[in-house]
Every structure is written in C-alpha cells, then in structure tokens.
N, C-alpha and C positions, 0 to 999 in steps of 0.2 A: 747087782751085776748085769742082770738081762735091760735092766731100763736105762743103765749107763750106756751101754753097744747099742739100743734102739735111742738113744740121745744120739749119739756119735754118728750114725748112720744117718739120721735125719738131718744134721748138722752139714752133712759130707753133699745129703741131697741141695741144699741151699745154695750152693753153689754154683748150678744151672738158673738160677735168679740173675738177671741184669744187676750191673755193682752197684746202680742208683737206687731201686730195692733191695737192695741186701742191705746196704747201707742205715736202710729205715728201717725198715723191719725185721731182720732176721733176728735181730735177738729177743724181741718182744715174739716172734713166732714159735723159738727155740723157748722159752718160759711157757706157754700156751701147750708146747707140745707134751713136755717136763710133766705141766701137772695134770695132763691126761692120761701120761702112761702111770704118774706118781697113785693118781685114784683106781685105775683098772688092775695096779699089781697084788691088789688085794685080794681079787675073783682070779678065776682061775686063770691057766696059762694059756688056753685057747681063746679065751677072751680077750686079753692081752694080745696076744699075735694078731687076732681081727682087726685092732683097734691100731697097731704098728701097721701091717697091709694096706687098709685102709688109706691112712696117712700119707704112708711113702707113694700110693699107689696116684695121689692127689699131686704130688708135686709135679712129674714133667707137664701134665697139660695146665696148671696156674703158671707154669714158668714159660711153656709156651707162650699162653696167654699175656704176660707182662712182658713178654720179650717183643710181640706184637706192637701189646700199646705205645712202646718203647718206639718201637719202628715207626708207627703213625702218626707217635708224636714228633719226630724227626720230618714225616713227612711236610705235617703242618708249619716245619720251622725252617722251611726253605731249605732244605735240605738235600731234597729229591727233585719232584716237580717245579719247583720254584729257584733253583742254583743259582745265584751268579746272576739273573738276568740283568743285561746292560742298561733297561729304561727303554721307553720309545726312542725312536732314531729321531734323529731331527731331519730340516726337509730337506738339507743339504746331502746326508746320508741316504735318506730315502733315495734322491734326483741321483745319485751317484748307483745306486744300487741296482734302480730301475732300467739305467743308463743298457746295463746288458743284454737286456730285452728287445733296444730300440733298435741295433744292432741287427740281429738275425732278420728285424722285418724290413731293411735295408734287401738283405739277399733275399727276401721271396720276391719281394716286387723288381729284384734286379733287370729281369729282362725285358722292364717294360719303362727302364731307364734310357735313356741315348748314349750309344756307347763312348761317346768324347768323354760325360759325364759320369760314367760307371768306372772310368779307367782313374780317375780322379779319386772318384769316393770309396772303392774295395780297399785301396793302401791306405788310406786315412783311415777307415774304419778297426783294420786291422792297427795300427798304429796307436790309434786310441785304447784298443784294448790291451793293447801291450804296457802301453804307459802306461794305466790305471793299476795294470798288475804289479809295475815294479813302483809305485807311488806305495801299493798296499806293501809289497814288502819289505817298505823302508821302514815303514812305518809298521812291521810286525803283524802284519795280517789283520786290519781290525774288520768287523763287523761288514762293511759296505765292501769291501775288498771281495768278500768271499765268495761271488756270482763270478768274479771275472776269474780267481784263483778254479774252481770248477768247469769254466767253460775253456779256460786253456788248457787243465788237465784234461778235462776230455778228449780236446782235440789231438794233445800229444798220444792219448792213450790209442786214439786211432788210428793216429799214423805209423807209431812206433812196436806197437804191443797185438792191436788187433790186427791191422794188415799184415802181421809178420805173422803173427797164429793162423791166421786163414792161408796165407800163401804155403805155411810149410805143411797143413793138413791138406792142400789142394794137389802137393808136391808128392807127399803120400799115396793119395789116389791111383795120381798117374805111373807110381812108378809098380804099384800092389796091382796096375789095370782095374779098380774098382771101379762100379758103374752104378751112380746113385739112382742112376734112371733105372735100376730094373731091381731094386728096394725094394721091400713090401712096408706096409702103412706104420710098423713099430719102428723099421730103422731109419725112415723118413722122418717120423715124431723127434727121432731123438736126434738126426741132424739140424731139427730145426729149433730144438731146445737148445744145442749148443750154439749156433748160429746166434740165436737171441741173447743166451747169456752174456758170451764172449764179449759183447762191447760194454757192461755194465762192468762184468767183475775184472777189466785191463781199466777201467777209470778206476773202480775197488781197490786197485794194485798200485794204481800212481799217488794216489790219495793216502795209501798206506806208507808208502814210501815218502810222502811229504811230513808226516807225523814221525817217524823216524827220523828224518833229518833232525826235525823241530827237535826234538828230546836231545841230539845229539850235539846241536850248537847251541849255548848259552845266549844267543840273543835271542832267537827265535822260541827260547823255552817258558816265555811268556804267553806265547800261541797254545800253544803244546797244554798248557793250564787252563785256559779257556777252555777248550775242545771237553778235559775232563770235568770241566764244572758241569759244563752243556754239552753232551755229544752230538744231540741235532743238530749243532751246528755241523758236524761231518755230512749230516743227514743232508742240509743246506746246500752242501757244496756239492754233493751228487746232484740234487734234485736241478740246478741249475747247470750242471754237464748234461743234459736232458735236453736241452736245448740242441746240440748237435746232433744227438739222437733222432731227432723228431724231425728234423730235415732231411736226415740221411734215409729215413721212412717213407718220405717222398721223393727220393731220388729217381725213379723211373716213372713217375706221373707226373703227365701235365694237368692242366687247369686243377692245380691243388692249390693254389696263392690264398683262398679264401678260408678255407680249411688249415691249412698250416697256418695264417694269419691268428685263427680264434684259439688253437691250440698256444699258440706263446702268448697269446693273452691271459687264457688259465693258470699260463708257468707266473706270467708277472703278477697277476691279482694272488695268488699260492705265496709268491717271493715278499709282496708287500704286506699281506696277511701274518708271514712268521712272522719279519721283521717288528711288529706290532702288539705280538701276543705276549703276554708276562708268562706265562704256562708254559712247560716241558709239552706237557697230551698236549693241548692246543698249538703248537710251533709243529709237532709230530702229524697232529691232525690233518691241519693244513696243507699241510706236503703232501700228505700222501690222499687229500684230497684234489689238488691242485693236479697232480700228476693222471689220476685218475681221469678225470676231465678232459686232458687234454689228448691223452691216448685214446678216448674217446671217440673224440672227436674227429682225432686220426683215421681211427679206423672205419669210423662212416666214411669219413673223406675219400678211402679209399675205396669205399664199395661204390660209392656215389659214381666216382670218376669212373672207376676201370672200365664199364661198357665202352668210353668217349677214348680209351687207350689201345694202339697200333696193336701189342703183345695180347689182349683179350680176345679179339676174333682169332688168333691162330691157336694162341692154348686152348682156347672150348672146343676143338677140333680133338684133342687127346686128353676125355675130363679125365687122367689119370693123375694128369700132371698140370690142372687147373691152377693159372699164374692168382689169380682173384682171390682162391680160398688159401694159396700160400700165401698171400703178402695179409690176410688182416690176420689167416692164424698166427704170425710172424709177430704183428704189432700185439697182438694178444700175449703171446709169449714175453714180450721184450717189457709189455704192464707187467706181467708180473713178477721178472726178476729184478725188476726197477722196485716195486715196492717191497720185496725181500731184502733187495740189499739197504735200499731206505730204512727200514725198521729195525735191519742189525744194529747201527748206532744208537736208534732210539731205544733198544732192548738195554744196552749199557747204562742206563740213564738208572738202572732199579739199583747198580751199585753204588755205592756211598761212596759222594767225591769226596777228596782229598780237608781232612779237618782243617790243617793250617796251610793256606797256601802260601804265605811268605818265607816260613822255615821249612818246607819240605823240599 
C-alpha cells in the first residue's frame, strides 16, 4: 500500500519534466523507482521514507535542470539569439539605409552652405526622407525603411509630445511661481533627469503607438511579426531617432560641426554594423556601442567648445548655475536613458517568439 502512494507521488512528480523527457523517460524512470522502493520495503519503514525523500527530493533540481537544457537547446536552434534573421543586406539596402545618416550632415555643415543653395537642398532633403518613409510603408516596413521610420518618429515625437510636455510643465511653474533657480542640488538632479528622459520615452511612446497600429491593421501585421521574431529591430529604430537627439545637443554651440560630424558617424558605422550581424547580442551590442560613442563624443565636443561659447563667460560668474557642467551632465543623462530604453527591447528578445508564424 505505502509503495503504491510513493509510486503515485513520484509519478505525479514527473510531471514538472519537459514533455520531450517525459516522453523518453518517465516510464523507464517510474520501473527504476518501483524496484527501489520494491527492495527497501523489506527493512524497515524509516529506511524506506529516507529512500522516498531522497528521491522526491532529487526531482525539482533534475527537472530544473532538463528544463534548462531544453531552453539552451532552443537557444542553439535559432530560437532566441538567432530568430528570423533576414541575411546580410545587399548594397542597395545598405546605400538606402545609410542614406539617413547622409542627411543630418547636410544640416551641420548647413551654414557654411550659400544660402541660394541651402534654400534648395533643406526641402529636397526633407522630401527625400518623406518619400523613403512612404516607399517603406508601401512596402510594410522592410528592413532599410527603418532609420527613416525612426527618425521621422522622432521628430514627430518632438514636435508634438515633447514640446507639448515641456510647455505644459513650464506653464505649471509659472502659474505655482516656482523658481528652479533657488533649487538645492536634488531638485536640480531630478529636473534634469526628466529634462533628459522626456525626449527618449515621447519617441518610446510614438514607436509604441506604431506597433499597435501594426497589430491592429491586417496589412501591416506582417511588420508587427518581425518586430516579434527580432525586437532589436525596435531597438533599431530608437537608436536611429538619436540622430535628432544629438543635434538638438548641440543646439546652443557653435564650432561643434566637427564633433557632431564624428558622432553620426558612430550612429552610421553602429547602423551598418547591426544591419550585418546574424546575432540578437551582436545587433544589441552594436547599438548600444554605437550610441555610446557617439554621446561620447558629444560630450567632449561640448566641453571642448564651451570656453569658445558667449553663455560660458557669464554663467562662470554664478558657478551655481554653471551652463558647462549642466549641458554635459545633460548629454550624460540623455546616454543613459537612451541605453535603458535600447535594452528594453532587447530584454524581450529572452521571450520565446512566436512557434508558427503563418497560423498565428
């Protein structure tokens, strides 16, 4: 009676086994277990229960363990780190990709354009980016689209989400008479974390709101799949909204053209780089080396310049509210809520995409 409820029990344990092992083994294990408890019912009953404990006490970490293997042999079978990738681009993909890089270094060297000619090439440029983005979305978002799909959310995110955040927190102020100027050092910190975030998580917000669409029209829900094979690609299209970040970083400096220059070049070697890695970590890497780099480089740019800037000799007049150490703590900040919201996509990636994408 006692070694049938200790069969039964053990049996009931097998169950926390992956169904591809239980499949093989459990019943060659359930015979194994049988005539161990069949020879101990002969000694005594505390012998017996040592030899049940024992046992039962053996199953969740082997189950652990083969639910593991399980997993990392999934990993090995493209599953995980390996989803879906599309292949290398070819060069026409790449030259299209790249294409939005070449763009922004249009606007740094802008002013040192002739303005017959500047008046010319800002609508063309902008033009071109537009077309590109509605080429991608005829065509469902592929691969090459998605610098330009990122760098126009961006920009929508700043016109429409962030400037609207900031004016109605500015509007707040004035109407509470709050005065940031006579802060102490923690409620400075934390206007300057939101300051920072704010522009990351309103592209976070437009981007989220483009994958909701995608789910919710049937043409687009071909996109929507992608994204789940590979999320980096969301990761993708943030890291390339970075691009109007990093210029709007340089908005009150001049002689930054050389600096802002080598910063979009980290974004485009970062952008040519994913596009080329077969690997989830490697496509992830890259990015969030590329971005690295290039905020970088920012932020020397900025220290570099500011002695050579009008606003530096008046704010060292009141090091309380030093303009110098507020704009690289600023770029500081803005690294690293760039690489937190980078990596949330890429944290999705450890979920198991979708088994059959055709019938799902």
């Amino acid at each position: 009676m006692i070694e049938n409820i200790c069969l039964k029990i053990f049996q009931l344990g097998l169950l926390v086994y992956p169904a591809g092992f239980r499949s093989q083994f459990a019943e060659e294990m359930a015979e194994v277990f049988s005539e161990v408890i069949s020879e101990a019912s002969s000694s005594t009953d505390r012998r017996l229960l040592m030899i049940c404990l024992r046992e039962f006490s053996a199953v969740p970490l082997e189950a652990f363990r083969q639910r593991w293997e399980a997993y990392r042999a999934g990993f090995s079978n493209k599953t995980l780190f390996k989803c879906r990738w599309e292949g290398p681009p070819t060069r026409k993909e790449l030259a299209l990709a790249m294409a939005v890089f070449v763009a922004p270094a249009v606007a740094v060297f802008a002013k040192f354009i002739p303005s017959s000619i500047l008046t010319i090439t800002v609508p063309l440029v902008a033009v071109f980016l537009l077309v590109m983005l509605f080429a991608g979305l005829v065509k469902g978002f592929p691969r090459w689209s998605l610098p330009y799909l990122g760098l126009v959310l961006s920009a929508l995110s700043f016109l429409f989400l962030f400037n609207q955040t900031i004016d109605i927190f500015s509007t707040y102020l004035i109407i509470y008479k709050v005065q940031p100027d006579k802060w102490g050092e923690s409620e400075r910190l934390l206007l300057q974390v939101f300051s920072a975030g704010m522009m990351w998580l309103s592209l976070f917000i437009f981007i989220f709101l483009v994958i909701v669409v995608s789910i919710l029209l049937k043409r687009f829900r071909g996109f929507y799949w992608r994204l789940r094979w590979d999320w980096t690609q969301v990761s993708f299209i943030l890291y390339c909204g970075s691009i109007l970040g990093l210029i709007l970083l340089f908005d009150k400096t001049s002689q930054e053209e050389p600096y802002l220059f080598a910063s979009l070049l980290c974004l485009a070697v970062g952008a040519w780089l994913y596009l080329r890695s077969p690997e989830s970590w490697q496509r992830l890497f890259v990015l969030l080396a590329g971005i690295t780099l290039a905020m970088l480089i920012s932020t020397a740019g900025k220290a570099v310049a500011a002695p050579n800037q009008d606003w530096y000799t008046y704010f060292l007049r009141e090091p309380l509210q030093n303009e110098f150490w507020f704009e690289v703590e600023l770029a500081l900040l803005e690294w690293g809520w760039l690489v937190l919201i980078l990596l949330i996509p890429g944290i999705m990636n450890l979920f198991p995409p979708p088994r059959d994408l055709e019938t799902t």
